[in-house]
Every structure is written in C-alpha cells, then in structure tokens.
N, C-alpha and C positions, 0 to 999 in steps of 0.2 A: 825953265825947261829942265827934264827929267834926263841925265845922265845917265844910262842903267849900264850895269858891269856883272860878267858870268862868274860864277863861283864854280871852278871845277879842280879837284882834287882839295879841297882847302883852300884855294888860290882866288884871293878876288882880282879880276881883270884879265881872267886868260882867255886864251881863243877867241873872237870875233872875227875869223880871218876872211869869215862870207860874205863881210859888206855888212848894211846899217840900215835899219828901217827907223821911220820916224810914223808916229802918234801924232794926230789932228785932232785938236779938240772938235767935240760932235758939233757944241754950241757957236762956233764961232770962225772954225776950220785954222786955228792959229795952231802952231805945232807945239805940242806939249812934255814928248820925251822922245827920245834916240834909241836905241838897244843893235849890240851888235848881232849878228845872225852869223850859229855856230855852222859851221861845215861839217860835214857826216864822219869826218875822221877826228874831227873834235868833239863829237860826241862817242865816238868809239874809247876814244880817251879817258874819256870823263865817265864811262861805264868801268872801265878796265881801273882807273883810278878808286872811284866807288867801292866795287867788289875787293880792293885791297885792305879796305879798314871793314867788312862786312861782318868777318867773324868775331872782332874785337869787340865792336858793338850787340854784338847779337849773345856772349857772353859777360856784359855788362848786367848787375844784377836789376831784378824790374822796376826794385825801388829805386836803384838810382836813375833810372831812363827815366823814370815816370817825374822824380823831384826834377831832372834838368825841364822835361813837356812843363811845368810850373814853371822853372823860369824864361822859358818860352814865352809861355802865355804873359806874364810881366815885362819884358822886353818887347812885344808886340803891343801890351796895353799905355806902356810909353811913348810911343808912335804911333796911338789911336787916329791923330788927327792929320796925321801925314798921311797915313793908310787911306784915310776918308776921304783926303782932299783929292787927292793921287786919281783913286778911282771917279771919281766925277769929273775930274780935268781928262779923262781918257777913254770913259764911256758914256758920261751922261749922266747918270740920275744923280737925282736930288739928293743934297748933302746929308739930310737927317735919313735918308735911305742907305746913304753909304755908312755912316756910322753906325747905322742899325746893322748892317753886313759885318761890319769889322766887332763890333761887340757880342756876336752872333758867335764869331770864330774864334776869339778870347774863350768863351765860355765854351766849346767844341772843346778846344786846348784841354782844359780841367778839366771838363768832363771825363775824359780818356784819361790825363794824367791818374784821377782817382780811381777810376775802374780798370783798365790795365793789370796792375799788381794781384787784383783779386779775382781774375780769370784766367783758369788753370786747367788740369786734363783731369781725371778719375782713375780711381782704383778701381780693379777688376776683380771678381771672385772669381779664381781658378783653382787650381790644383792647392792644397796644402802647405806641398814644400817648393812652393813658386810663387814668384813677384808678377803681378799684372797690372799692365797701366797705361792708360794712352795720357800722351801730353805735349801741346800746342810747341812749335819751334818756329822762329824766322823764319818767312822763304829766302831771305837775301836781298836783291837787289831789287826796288823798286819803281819804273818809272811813272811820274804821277804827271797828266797832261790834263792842265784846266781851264776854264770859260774865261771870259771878259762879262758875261753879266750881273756875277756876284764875286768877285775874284777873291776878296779875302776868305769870306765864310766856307769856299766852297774847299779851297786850298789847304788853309787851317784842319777841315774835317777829314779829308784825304793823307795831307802830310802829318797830321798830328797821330792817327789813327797807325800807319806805319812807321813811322818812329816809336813810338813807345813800346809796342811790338817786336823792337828789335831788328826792325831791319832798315835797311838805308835807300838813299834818296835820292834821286835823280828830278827835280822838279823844271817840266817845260809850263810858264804862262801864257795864256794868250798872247799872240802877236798885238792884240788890241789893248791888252792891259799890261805891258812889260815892267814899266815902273810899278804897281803894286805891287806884282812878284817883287821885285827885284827888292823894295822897301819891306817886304815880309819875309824874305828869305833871310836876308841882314840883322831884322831881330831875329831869327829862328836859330842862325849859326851864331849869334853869340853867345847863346847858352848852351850850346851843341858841342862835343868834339868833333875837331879840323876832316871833315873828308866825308861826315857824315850825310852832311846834306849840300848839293849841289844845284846848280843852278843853269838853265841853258834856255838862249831866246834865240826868235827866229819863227819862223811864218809854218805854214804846214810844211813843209820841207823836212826841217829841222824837227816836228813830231811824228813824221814817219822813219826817218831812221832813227829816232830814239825807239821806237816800235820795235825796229826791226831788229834791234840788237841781241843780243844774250844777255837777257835779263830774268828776274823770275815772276814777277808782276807787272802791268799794265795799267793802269786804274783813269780810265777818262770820264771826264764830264763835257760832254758837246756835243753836236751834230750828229745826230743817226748816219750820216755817210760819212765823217770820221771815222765814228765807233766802228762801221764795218770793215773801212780799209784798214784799223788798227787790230781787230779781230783776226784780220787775214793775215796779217804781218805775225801776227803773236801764232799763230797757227803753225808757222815754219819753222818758230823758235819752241815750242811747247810752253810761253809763257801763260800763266792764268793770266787772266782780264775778265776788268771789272769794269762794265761798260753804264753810264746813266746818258742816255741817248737825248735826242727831241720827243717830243709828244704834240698832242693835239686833243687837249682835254674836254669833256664832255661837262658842261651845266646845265640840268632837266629840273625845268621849273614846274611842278605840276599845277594843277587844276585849281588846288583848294588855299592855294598861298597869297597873302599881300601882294601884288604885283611890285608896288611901290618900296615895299622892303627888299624885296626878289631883287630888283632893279640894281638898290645899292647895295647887294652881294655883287652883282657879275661886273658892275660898275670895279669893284675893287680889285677883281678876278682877272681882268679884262684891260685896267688902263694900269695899275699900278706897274710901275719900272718901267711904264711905258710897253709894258708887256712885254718885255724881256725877261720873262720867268721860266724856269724849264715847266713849273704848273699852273703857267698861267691860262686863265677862260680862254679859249682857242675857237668855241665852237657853242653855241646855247639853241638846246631845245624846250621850247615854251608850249605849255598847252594851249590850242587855236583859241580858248575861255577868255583868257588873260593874258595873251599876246599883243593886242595892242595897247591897251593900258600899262604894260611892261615894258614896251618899245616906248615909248612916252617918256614913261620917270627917267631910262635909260638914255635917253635924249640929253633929257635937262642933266641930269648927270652929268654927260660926257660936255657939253657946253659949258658947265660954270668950273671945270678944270681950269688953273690957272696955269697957263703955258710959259716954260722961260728956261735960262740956262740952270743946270744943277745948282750951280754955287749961290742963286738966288732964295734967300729960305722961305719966297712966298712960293715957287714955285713947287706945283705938283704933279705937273703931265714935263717930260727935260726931254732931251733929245732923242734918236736912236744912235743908236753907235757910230754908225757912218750913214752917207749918202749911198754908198751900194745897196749895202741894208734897207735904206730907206726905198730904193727901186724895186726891192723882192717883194717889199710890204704893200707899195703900191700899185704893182704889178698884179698883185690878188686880186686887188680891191676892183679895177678896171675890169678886169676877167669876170669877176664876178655880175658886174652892171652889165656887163656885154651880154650875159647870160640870162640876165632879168632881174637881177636883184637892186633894190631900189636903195640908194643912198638917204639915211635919213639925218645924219650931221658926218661933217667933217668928209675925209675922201677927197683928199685936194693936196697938192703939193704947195704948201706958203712958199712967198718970196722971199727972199733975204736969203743970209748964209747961215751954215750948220745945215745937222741933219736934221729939224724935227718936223712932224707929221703929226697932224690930230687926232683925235680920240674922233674913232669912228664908228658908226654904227648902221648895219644892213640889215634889211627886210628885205621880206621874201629871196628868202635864199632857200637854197635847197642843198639836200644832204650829198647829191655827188659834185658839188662844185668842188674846186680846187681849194678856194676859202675855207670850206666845212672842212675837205678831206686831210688836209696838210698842214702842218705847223706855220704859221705866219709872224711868228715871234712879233707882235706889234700891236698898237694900242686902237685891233679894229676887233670889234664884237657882231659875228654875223648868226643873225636868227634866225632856224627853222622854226614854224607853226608846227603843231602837229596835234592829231587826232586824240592822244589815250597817251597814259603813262608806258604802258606796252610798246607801244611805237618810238615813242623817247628814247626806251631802255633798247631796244632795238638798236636803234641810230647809233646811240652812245658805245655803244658796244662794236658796231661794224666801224673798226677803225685799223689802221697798220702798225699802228701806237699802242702802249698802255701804261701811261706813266702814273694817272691821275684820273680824279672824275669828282664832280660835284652833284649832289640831289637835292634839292631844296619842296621838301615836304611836309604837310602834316599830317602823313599817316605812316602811321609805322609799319604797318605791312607793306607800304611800298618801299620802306626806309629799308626794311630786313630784304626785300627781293632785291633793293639797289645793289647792297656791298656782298650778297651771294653772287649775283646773276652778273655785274661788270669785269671785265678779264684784265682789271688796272692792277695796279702797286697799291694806290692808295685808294679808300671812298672816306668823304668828307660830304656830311649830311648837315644841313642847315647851317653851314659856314664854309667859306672858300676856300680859307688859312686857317691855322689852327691842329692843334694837336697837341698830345701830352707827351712831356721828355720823354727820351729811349724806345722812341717808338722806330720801326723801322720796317721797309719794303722790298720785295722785287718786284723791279721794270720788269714788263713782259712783251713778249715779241721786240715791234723795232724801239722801242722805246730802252733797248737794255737790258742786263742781267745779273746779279750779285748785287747782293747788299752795298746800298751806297753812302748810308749813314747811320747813325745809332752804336747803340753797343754792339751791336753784331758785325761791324764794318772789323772791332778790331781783330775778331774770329777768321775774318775773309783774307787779312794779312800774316795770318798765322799756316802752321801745316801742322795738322797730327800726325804724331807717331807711335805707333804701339808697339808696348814694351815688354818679354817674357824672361824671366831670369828664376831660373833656377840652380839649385847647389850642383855640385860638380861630382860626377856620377851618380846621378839621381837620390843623393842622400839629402839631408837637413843641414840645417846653416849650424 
C-alpha cells in the first residue's frame, strides 16, 4: 500500500490536516494508497510559499532550467516502473499501457528540456536611435490540476512545460491517482530546487481552492464541469487557464471503406484504456451501405477482448476506475435500450468484484440520445446509420464538444471537406491515433481552450513583453 506525503514549501510531509482518503484498487476493490487531503489554508500556504522562491527561479538562466527538466526526465526514467505499477494498481489499465503512459512523459520531459532554451521573443524595426523587442517572461505561479486516466504523461506535459519556462508549481493529482503524483513529483524535486515544485492532494475540494487562489496560471486536464467551475474561480482572480476539458468524439465511416478494417480502427478508438481517453470513439457514424457488416467485425472485435486486472499482461480490456464510474457508463447504456437501441454485445454489469464492464456495442442508436450526445468515457461504441457522408459530417459536427473527430475514407474530397468543415482541435483521417511530433491544438467550445500540448503549450506558460529603449534625450548611444 501506497503511503503518499504533500511537498509544500520544500517540505515533504506537511499539511494533511483535512483527513485521509484511500484508493481502491479498480480490479479487485483491495486498497492500494492513502494521501492526506490538504485544507484550504494549507493550500494558501503552499501558494504563498511557492511565490517565495518564484523570482529566483524565473531568473535562473534557461539553460540551466532546461539541463535540471533532463535530469528530471532521468530520475523519473529510474522509477519507470514504480510510476507504471502505481497507475494500474489505482486506475486500471493494463501494465504495457501504463508504461507506454510513463515513457510518453519521459520523452514530453526532453522534449521541452531541448526546445525551451531556443524559444525567444524578436527584434522590432523601429526608430534608428531605439531598441525594440518583444520577449517571453514567467507568468509566476502555476497551478497545474490533472486526470487519473493517464497521470503520468499528462502531468509530465503540463509540469514539464512550466517549469522549464520558468515558472513554478503548485501540482494537485487526481484524487484517484494520488500515488503516481506523489511517485512523480519525488523524481521531479530531486533534480529541482527546494520550493519549486509542490505537491498537494485531496478530492475536488482541495482543486478548487487551489483555483481559487492568487495564482497566475490554472492549467487543467478533466471534466468539462471541472474546467468550468475552475474557469469561474480563475475569473475572480484574473488567472489565465488553460483548460482541455471532456469531449465526445466523432468516427464517420463512409461508404466506400472495408467495413472490416473500419471496424478494427473504432475497435481501438473505442475500447482501448477501456475508453478512458479524453479522444477516445465516444460516438460512430457509419454509412446505412456498410453498417451492418461494420457492426459485425465490431462485434467479433469487442468479444475476443481479453478481460482482466491491469497487472495481468494478457489482459487487454482492465477495469474502469471505480464502480461509480462504472454506474455513469452503464447508466447510458440502459437509457439508450430504453430508447431503442439494440444491444449487440456486452451491456451488462459482470459478477464479482472491481470495476469492470465489457466492451460494448449498440445499434440503432440515434444522434439525440444521451449515448451519442455526451461523453461516456467507457469501453461502449454506439452507432448511428446514416444516409450520405453529408449527414455524418452533419452529426459529427452538432456536438457541445470539440476535442477530436475521426474520418475513415477513400476519398479525398471528403477527406479535405472533413478537417475544413469539423469545429474539433484535431481531424485524424484514416487512423484513430496517430500523429507527427510538435503537433498541437485548440479544444473548442466545451471541450476547452489554449494549447494543451506540443511546443506551443511552452508559449502558453510564458507572457510577452514589449520592450522600447531609447538614448536619453532623444540622442544616440
């Protein structure tokens, strides 16, 4: 069992004074870590402490922020496998998915460490006998509030991203992941100086007055109604925030595709993490042509899934996070039958204990259900039929979300109308994952806003300032 301890001013073990939550393994309900839950005057604390070492870091030169972000990334790469285990004893997935997570954020780390140092402001052509220049400074103090679905990688991109940047850190982890924080934060301050990065656990409580505080940045990854109440809180403080919210992403399979290949994209789309992905398939529209042949392979698919605890390395379909969790997911699923949509595997709550839930799949759904319209974060795939690619892109598009979207086509003018006409962050045309390094997005509407990865995330951490200097009474230097 998972012992987790706060890092606040430098200090490992201070503050807990709110009481003690405990981690339930998904798979098995056995309890896996402890973490004390900070009180709002120990996070006042731990901001006020923060902002004391703010300036000292933020005039540390960039190369050496960036060599200590390297030895970051090596003190984290030595507890690759603690980080791995960590997160599947407290969420769920499968072990080779956690260490793909954590080796994901290793390389986040360097990434930044190397790009960092060589991203600077401009020289201005003005006047003559004047200096013009804009160029990037710290905002200060940063609180960074992250998932339980991918905890390392997503943390690593957030805190790695503002620290190197210069400015410091206030890091709250899931209530559901407190030991990976807690095991990621440990490598991170020991290549760090004392105060620079902090650590604070605790349930939503504890992430909204870290909100609430006097801080300069906000940067969350979670819930569309997190992201909002932590928008509103930043709103009374004038903090920026950078929000990457829920989604409910769109897969339009059209007319002229393999079904059976179609099938094992939304298959991947759809159950991988258990469908714990902020871009996971949420929602597939298939042309009426090849709909049933589609719903078929995706059958057999979702059926020869090998179900089991994360820590088992046959398994490929692991738990969901908890059994609440598991109530939201199959709470759709029910709503949705109730409405006419026909169960075509799985959709059933197994016996035994843990959280997990089958890979499931529905026909004849339709586009206003709750299923279609709402994020379901779970490993169900429900499919509208539909007439024309028109109509697809239609659907895809009427969402309150836009985080992501998938097209699966072979034509390319449907390919160019897809990633024109979809109002997402991203379009991903004939693959569900995927993409080339430094690529980067905005979430739009409720799905979030500001860059939330790549090399622009370290821009987002930064503030311009523009700069005029000239000689002293209008003469020459």
């Amino acid at each position: 069992m998972y012992t987790v301890a706060q890092l606040i001013g430098g200090v490992w073990g201070a503050g807990g004074e709110g009481g003690e939550l405990v981690v339930h393994d998904p798979a098995d309900g056995s309890p896996v870590s402890s973490a004390p839950v900070a009180t709002a005057d120990e996070v006042g604390k731990a901001v006020e402490a923060t902002r004391g070492v703010a300036a000292e870091w933020a005039a540390t030169a960039p190369a050496e922020r960036a060599a200590a972000l390297h030895r970051a990334a090596d003190a984290v790469a030595a507890v690759a496998d603690d980080l791995a285990r960590a997160t599947t004893a407290e969420m769920g997935k499968p072990l080779s998915d956690a260490r793909g997570g954590v080796e994901a954020g290793i390389g986040t780390l360097r990434q930044y460490a190397e790009l960092a140092p060589v991203r600077g402001g401009r020289t201005l052509h003005g006047a003559t006998h004047a200096l013009d220049f804009m160029t990037p400074q710290p905002r200060g103090v940063v609180a960074a509030i992250t998932p339980w679905n991918d905890p390392v990688a997503v943390s690593c991109g957030l805190l790695g991203a503002a620290l190197v940047t210069g400015n410091v850190v206030l890091h709250k982890p899931s209530e559901r992941a407190p030991a990976t924080g807690w095991l990621l934060a440990k490598a991170l301050d020991s290549a760090l100086p004392p105060g620079v990065l902090s650590l604070l656990t605790g349930g939503p409580e504890v992430g909204a007055a870290l909100a609430a505080q006097e801080v300069d940045v906000v940067a969350h990854v979670g819930s569309t109604a997190a992201g909002r109440a932590i928008a509103a809180a930043a709103a009374r403080t004038g903090a920026k925030v950078l929000l990457e919210n829920g989604g409910s992403d769109p897969l339009v399979v059209d007319g002229d595709v393999d079904p059976v290949w179609a099938a094992g994209q939304a298959a991947v789309g759809a159950f991988a993490n258990a469908g714990q992905i902020c871009v996971a398939v949420e929602r597939i529209y298939v042309h009426r042509d090849v709909a049933e042949d589609f719903a078929l392979a995706l059958v057999e698919r979702a059926t020869k899934l090998r179900t089991g605890p994360g820590g088992d390395p046959r398994t490929e379909l692991g738990p969901l996070v908890d059994r609440r969790h598991r109530d939201h997911v199959h709470g759709q699923v029910t709503a949705a039958v109730a409405q006419g949509a026909r169960i075509r595997t799985g959709g059933t709550l197994p016996d035994g204990p843990g959280a997990f839930y089958p890979a499931t799949v529905l026909t004849d759904c339709r586009h206003d259900m709750t299923v279609v319209r709402e994020e379901t974060f779970g490993p169900v795939a429900p499919i509208v039929a539909v007439d024309s690619f028109s109509e697809a892109l239609r659907c895809a598009a009427d969402s309150p979300y836009g985080l992501a979207a998938t097209v699966l086509t072979g034509s390319m003018s449907h390919a160019q109308r897809a990633w024109r006409e979809l109002p997402v962050g991203t379009v991903k045309v004939n693959a569900v994952f995927g993409g080339a390094p430094g690529g980067a997005a905005h979430p739009r509407r409720g799905s979030g806003h500001g860059f939330g990865y790549g090399p622009e995330l370290l821009d987002e951490f930064t503030a311009t300032k523009a700069v005029h200097i000239e000689a002293p009474g209008g003469g020459h230097w």
